[in-house]
C-alpha positions, 0 to 999 in steps of 0.5 A: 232492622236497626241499620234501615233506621232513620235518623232522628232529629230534636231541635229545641229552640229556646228563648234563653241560654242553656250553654256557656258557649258563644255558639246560638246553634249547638249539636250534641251526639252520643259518645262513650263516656271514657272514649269521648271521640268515639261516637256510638249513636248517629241516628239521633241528634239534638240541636239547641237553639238560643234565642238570645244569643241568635239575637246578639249574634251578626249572622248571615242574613242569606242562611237559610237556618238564619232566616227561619230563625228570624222568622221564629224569633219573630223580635224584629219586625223590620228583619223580618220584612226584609228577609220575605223580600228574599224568602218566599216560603218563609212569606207564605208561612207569615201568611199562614201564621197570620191566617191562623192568628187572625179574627176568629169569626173570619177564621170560621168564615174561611173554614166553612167555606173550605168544608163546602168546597170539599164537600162540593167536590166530593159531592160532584165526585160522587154523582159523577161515578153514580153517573158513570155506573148508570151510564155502563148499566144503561149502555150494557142493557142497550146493547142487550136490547140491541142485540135482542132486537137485531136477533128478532128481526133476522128471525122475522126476515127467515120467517118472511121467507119461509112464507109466515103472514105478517100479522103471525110474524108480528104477533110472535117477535112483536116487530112491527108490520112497517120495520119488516116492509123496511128492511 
């Protein structure tokens, strides 16, 4: 259904000026052509982003939209430090752009070591259902034999009763002369 669509949303951030205006952030939205103040498509909006003058602008330090853009930008190093005192998702991502740019023989280091422990984990995971498997397996066969040997002996202690010798008792449910002098 159109009405359930999403909006979609294309920034594009560009390391020159593409408009005449002061503005570094622009937005555009779809309108008529001869009716411009009526606006005819809201799921889908452009915004561009000009890096140059991001750049000469004095923006707010505190936005959040400016502190990425810092981030992107990425000209003043000094700025930048200065705002991952104040943002830690935008450190964590220096970070990571850091991690990702980093020397390649470290970088195979570190996803190898990542591969084995997920292949570690998955491993464990995997021995440990195998386990649980045999466990039930091995539980339900238990409480068979339990319950088979339980069923033996009452018919054994019936057949004592009945005056049957011990050795034909012995011979016929396989329960030992010393299990029945016991129960």
């Amino acid at each position: 259904m159109y009405n359930e669509i999403k909006p979609v949303i294309v920034i594009c951030v560009l390391n020159y000026n593409y408009f005449p205006f002061e503005e570094y952030i622009n937005d555009t939205v779809m309108v008529l052509n001869k009716h411009r103040k009526h606006e005819i498509n809201t799921n889908m909006k452009y915004y561009y982003i000009e890096l140059p003058k991001f750049r000469k602008s004095n923006y707010n330090k505190e936005d959040v939209t400016n502190q990425w853009l810092t981030f992107i930008d990425s000209e003043n190093s000094k700025e930048l430090d200065e705002i991952m005192k104040k943002n830690n998702t935008i450190k964590k991502a220096k970070e990571e752009l850091e991690y990702l740019e980093g020397d390649e023989a470290f970088k195979r280091k570190v996803e190898l070591r990542e591969k084995y422990e997920r292949d570690l984990a998955s491993a464990l995971y995997n021995r440990e259902q195998k386990g649980i498997k045999e466990g039930l397996k091995k539980g339900k066969e238990e409480g068979i034999r339990q319950g088979r040997y339980t069923a033996q002996l009452e018919i054994a202690k019936a057949m004592l009763e009945k005056g049957i010798s011990i050795k034909d008792i012995e011979n016929i449910t396989g329960i030992k002369e010393e299990e029945l002098k016991n129960t």
